[in-house]
PDB file of N, CA, C, O and CB in Angstrom:
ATOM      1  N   UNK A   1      -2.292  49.551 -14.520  1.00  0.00           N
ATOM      2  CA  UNK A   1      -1.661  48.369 -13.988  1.00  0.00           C
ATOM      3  C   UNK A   1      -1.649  48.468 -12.467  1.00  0.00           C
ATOM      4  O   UNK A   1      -1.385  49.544 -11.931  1.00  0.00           O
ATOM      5  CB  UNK A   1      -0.231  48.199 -14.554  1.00  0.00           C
ATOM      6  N   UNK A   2      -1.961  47.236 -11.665  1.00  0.00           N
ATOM      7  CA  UNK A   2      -2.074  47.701 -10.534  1.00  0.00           C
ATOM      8  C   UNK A   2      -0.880  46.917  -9.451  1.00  0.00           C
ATOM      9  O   UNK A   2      -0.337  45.819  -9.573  1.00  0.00           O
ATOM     10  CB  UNK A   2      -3.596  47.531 -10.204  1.00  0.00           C
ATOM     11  N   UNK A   3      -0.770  47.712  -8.633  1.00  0.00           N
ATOM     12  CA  UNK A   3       0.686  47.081  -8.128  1.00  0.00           C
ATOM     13  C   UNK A   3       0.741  45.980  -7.543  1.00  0.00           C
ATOM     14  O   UNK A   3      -0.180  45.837  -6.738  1.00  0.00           O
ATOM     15  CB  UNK A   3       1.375  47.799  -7.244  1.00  0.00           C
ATOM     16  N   UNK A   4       1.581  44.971  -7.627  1.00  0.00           N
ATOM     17  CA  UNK A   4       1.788  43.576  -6.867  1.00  0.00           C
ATOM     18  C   UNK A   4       1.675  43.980  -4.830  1.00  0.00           C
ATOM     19  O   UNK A   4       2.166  44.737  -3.993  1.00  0.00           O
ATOM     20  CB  UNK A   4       3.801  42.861  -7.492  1.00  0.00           C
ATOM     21  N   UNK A   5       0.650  42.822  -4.953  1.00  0.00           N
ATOM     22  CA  UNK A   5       0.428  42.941  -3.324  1.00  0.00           C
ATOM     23  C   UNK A   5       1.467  42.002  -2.840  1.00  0.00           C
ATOM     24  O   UNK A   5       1.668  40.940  -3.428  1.00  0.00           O
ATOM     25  CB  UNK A   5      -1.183  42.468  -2.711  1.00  0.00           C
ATOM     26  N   UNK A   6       2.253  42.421  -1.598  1.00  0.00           N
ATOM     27  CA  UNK A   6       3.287  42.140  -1.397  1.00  0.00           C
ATOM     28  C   UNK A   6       2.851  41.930   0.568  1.00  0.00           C
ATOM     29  O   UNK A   6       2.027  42.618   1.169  1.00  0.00           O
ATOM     30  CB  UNK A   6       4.407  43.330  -2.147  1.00  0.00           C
ATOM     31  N   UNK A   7       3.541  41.009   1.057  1.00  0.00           N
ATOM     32  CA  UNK A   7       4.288  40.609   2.214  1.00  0.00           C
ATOM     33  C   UNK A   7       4.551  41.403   3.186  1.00  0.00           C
ATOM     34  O   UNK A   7       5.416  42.155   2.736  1.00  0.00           O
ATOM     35  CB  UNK A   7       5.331  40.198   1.939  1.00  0.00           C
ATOM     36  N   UNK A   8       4.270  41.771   4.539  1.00  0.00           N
ATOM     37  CA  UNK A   8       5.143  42.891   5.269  1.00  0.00           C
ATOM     38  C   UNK A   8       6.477  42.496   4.980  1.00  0.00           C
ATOM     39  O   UNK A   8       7.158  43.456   4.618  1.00  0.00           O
ATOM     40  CB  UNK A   8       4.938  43.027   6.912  1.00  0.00           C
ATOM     41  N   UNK A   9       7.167  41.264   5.019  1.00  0.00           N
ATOM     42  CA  UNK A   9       8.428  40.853   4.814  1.00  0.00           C
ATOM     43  C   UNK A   9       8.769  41.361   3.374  1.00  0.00           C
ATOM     44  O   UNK A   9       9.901  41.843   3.419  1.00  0.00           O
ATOM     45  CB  UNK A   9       8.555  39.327   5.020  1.00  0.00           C
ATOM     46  N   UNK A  10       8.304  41.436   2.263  1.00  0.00           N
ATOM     47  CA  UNK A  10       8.477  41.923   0.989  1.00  0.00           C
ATOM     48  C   UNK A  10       8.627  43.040   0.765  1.00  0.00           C
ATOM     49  O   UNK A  10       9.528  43.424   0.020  1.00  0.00           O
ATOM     50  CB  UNK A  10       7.729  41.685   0.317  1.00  0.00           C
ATOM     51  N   UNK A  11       7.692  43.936   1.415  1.00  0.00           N
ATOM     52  CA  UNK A  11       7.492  45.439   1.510  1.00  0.00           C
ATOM     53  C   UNK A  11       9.434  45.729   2.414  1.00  0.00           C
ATOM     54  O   UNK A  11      10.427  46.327   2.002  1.00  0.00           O
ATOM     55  CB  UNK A  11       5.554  45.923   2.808  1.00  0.00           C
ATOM     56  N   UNK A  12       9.208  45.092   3.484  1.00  0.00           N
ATOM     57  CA  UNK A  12      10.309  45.782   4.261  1.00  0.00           C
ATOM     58  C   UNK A  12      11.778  45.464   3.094  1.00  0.00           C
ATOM     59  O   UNK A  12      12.592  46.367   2.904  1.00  0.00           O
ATOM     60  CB  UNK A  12      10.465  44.932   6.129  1.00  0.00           C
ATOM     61  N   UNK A  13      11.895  44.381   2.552  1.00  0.00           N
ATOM     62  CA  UNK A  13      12.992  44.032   1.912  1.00  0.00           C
ATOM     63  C   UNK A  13      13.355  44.757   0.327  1.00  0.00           C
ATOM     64  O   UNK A  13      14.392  44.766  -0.337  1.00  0.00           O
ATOM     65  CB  UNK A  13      12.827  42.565   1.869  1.00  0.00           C
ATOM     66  N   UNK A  14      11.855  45.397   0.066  1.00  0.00           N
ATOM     67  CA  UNK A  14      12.359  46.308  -0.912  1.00  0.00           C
ATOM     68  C   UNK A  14      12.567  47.309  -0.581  1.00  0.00           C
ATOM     69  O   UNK A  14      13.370  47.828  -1.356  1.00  0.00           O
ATOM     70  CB  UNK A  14      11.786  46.499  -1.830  1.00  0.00           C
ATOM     71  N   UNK A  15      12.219  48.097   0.376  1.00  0.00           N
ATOM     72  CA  UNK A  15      12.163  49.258   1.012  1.00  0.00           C
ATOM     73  C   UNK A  15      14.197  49.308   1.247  1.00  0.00           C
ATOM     74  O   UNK A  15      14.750  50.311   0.797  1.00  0.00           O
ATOM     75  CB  UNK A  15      10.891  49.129   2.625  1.00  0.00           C
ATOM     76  N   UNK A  16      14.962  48.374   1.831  1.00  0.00           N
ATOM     77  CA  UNK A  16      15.737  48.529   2.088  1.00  0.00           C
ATOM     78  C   UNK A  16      16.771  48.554   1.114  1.00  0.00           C
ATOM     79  O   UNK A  16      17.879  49.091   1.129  1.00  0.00           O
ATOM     80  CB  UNK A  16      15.710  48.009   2.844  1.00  0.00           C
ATOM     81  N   UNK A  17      16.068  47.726   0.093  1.00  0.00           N
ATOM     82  CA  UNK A  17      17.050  47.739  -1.318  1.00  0.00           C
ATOM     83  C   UNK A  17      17.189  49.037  -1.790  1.00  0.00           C
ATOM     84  O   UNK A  17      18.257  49.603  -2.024  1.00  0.00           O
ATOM     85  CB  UNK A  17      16.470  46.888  -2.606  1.00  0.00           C
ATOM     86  N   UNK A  18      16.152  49.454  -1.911  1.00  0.00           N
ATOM     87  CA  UNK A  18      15.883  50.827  -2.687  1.00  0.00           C
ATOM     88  C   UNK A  18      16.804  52.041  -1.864  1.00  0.00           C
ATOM     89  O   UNK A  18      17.442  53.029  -2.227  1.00  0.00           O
ATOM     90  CB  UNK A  18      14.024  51.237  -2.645  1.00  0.00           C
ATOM     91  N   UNK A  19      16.555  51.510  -0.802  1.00  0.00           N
ATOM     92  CA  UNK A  19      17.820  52.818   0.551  1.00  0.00           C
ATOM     93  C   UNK A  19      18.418  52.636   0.435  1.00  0.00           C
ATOM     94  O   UNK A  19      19.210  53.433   0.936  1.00  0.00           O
ATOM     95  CB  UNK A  19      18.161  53.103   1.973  1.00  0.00           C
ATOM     96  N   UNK A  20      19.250  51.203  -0.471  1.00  0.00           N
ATOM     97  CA  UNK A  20      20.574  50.824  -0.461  1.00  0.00           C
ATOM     98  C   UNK A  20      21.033  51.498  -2.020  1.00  0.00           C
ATOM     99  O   UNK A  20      22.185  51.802  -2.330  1.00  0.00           O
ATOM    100  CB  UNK A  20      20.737  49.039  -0.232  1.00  0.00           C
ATOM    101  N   UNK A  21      20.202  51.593  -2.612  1.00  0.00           N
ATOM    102  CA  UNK A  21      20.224  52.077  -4.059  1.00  0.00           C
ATOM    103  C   UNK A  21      20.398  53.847  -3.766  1.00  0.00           C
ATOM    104  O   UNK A  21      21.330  54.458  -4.289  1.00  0.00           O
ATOM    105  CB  UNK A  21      18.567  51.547  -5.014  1.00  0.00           C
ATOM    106  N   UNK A  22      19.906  54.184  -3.334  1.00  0.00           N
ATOM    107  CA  UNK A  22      19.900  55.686  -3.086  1.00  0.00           C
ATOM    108  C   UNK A  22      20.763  56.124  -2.716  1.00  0.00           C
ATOM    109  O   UNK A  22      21.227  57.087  -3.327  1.00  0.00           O
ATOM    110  CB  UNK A  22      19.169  56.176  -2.389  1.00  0.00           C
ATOM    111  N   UNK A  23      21.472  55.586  -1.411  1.00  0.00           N
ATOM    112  CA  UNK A  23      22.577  55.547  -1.133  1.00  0.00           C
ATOM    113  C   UNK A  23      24.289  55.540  -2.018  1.00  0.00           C
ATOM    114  O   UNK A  23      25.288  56.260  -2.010  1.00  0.00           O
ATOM    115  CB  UNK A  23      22.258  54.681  -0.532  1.00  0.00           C
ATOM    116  N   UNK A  24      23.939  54.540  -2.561  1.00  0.00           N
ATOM    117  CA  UNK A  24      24.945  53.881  -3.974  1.00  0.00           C
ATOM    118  C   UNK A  24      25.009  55.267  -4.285  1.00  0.00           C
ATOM    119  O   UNK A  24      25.919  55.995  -3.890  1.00  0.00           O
ATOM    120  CB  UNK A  24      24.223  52.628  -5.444  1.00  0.00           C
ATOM    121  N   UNK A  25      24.010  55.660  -5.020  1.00  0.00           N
ATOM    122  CA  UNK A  25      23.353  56.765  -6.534  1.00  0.00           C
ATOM    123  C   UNK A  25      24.487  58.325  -5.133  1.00  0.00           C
ATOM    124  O   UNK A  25      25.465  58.980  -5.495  1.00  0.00           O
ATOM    125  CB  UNK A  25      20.088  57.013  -6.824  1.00  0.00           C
ATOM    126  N   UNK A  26      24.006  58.371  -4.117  1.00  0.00           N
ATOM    127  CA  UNK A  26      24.211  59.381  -3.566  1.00  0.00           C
ATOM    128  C   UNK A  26      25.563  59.907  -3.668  1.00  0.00           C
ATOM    129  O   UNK A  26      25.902  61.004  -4.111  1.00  0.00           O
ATOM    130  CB  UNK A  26      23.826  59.224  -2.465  1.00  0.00           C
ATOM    131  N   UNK A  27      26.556  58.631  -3.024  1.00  0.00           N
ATOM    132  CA  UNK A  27      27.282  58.733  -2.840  1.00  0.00           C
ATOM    133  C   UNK A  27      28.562  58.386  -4.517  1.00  0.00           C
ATOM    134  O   UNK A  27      29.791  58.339  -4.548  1.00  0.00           O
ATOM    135  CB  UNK A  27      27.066  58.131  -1.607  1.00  0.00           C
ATOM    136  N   UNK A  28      27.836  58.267  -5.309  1.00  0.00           N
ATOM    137  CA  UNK A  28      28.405  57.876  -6.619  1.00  0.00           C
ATOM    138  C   UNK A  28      28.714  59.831  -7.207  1.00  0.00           C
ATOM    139  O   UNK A  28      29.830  60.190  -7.583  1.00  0.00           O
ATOM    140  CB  UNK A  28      26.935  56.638  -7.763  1.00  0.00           C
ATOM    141  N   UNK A  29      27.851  60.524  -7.169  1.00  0.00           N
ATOM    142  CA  UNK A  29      27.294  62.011  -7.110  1.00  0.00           C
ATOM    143  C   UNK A  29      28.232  62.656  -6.840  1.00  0.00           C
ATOM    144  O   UNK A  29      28.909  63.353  -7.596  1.00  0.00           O
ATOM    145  CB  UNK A  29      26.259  62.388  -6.201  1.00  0.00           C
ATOM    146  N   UNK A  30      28.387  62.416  -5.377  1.00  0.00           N
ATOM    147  CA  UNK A  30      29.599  63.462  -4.617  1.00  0.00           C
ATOM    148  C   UNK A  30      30.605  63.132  -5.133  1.00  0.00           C
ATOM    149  O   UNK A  30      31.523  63.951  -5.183  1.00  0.00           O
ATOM    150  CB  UNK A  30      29.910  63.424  -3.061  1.00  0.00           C
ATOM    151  N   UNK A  31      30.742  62.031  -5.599  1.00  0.00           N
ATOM    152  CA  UNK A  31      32.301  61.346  -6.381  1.00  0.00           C
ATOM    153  C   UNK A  31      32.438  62.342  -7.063  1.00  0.00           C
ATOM    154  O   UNK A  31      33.200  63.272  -6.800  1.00  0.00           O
ATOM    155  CB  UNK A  31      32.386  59.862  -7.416  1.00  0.00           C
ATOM    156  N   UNK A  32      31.461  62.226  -8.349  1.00  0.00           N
ATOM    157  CA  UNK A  32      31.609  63.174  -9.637  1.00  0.00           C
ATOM    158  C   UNK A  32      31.570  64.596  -9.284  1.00  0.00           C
ATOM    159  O   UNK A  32      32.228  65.226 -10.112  1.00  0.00           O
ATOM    160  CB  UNK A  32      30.451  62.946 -10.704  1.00  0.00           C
ATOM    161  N   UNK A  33      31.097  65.299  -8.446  1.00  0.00           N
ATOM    162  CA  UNK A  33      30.654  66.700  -7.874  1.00  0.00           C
ATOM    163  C   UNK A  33      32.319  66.966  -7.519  1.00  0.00           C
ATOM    164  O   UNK A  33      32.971  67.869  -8.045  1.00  0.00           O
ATOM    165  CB  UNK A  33      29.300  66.705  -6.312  1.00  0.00           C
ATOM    166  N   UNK A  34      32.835  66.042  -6.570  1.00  0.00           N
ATOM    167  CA  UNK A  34      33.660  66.481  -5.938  1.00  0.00           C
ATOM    168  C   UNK A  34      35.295  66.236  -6.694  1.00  0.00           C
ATOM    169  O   UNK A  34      36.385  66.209  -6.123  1.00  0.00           O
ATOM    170  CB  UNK A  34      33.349  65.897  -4.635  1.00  0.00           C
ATOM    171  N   UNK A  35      34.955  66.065  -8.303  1.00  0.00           N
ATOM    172  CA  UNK A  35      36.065  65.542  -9.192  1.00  0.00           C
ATOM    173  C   UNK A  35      36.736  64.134  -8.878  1.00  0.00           C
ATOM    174  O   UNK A  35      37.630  63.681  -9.592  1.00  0.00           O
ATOM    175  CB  UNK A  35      37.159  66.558  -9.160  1.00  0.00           C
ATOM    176  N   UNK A  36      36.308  63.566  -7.911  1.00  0.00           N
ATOM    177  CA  UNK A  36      37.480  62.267  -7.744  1.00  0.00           C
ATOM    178  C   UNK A  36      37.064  61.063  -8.590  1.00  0.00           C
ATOM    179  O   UNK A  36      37.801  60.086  -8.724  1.00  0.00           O
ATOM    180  CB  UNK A  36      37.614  61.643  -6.056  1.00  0.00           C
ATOM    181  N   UNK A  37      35.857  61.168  -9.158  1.00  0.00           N
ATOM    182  CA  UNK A  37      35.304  60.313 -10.394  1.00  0.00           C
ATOM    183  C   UNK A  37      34.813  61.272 -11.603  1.00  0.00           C
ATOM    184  O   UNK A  37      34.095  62.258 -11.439  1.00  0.00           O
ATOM    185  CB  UNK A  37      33.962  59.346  -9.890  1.00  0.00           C
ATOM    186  N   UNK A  38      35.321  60.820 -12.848  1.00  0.00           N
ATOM    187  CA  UNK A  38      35.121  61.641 -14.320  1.00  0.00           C
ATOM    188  C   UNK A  38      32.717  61.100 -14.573  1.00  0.00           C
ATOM    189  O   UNK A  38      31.828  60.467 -14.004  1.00  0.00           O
ATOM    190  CB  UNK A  38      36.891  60.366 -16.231  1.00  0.00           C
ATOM    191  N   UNK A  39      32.824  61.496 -15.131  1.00  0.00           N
ATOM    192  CA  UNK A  39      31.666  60.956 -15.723  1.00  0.00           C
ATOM    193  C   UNK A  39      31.888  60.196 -16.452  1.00  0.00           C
ATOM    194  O   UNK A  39      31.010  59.347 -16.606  1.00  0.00           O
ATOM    195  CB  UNK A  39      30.920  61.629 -16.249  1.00  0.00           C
ATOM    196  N   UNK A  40      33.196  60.071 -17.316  1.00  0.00           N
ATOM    197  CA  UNK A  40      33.677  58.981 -18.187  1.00  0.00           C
ATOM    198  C   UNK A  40      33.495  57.933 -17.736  1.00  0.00           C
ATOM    199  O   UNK A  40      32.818  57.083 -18.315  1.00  0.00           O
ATOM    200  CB  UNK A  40      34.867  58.963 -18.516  1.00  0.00           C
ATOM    201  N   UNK A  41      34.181  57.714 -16.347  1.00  0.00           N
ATOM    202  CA  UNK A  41      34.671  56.785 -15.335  1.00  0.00           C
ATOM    203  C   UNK A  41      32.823  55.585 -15.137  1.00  0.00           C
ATOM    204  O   UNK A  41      32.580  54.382 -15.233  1.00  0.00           O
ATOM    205  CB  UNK A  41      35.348  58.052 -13.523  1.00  0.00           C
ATOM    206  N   UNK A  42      31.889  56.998 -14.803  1.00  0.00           N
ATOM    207  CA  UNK A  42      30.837  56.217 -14.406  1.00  0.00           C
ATOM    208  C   UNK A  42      30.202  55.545 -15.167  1.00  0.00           C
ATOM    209  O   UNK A  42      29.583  54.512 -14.911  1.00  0.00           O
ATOM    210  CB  UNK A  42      30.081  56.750 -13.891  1.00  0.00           C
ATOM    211  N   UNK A  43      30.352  56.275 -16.506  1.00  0.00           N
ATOM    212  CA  UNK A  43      29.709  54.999 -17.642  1.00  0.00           C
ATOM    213  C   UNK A  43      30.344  54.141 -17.567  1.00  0.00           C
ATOM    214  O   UNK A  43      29.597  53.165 -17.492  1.00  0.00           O
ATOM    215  CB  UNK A  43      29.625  55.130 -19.122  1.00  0.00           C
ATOM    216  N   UNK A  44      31.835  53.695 -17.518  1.00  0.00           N
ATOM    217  CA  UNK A  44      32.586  52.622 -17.770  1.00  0.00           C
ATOM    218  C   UNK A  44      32.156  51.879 -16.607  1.00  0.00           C
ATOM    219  O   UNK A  44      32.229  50.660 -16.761  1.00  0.00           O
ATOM    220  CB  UNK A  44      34.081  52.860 -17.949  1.00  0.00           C
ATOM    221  N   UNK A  45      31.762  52.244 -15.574  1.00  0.00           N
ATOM    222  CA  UNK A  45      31.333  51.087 -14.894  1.00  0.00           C
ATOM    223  C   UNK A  45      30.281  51.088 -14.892  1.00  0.00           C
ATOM    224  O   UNK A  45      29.916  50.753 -13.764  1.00  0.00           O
ATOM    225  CB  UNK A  45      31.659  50.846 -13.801  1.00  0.00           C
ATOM    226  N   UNK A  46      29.454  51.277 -15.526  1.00  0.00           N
ATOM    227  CA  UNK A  46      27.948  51.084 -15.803  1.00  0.00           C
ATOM    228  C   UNK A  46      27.877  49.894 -17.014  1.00  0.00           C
ATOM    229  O   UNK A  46      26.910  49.281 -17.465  1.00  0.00           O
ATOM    230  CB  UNK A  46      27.187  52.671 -16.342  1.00  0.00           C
ATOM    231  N   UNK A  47      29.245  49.839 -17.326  1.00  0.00           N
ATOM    232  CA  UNK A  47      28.877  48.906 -19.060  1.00  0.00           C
ATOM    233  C   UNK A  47      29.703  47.632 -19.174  1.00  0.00           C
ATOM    234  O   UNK A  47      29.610  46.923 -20.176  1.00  0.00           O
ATOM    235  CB  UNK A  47      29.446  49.925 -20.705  1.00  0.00           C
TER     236      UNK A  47
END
């Protein structure tokens, strides 16, 4: 499958989503690492 050709404007706007996603994911991590969120906790807001 070959990948959708995309926009410099497209390229840059996923690029930033995805940093914004990583970010999220990163900082969701240290929550759980650092006990102040259960893993329980994160499914429940996953659902």
């Amino acid at each position: 499958m070959a990948l959708p050709v995309m926009t410099v404007e497209q390229r840059a706007k996923a690029l930033a989503k995805a940093a914004e996603a990583r970010t999220a994911r990163r900082a969701l991590l240290a929550e759980v690492a650092s006990g102040a969120v259960s893993v329980a906790e994160v499914v429940e807001r996953s659902g």
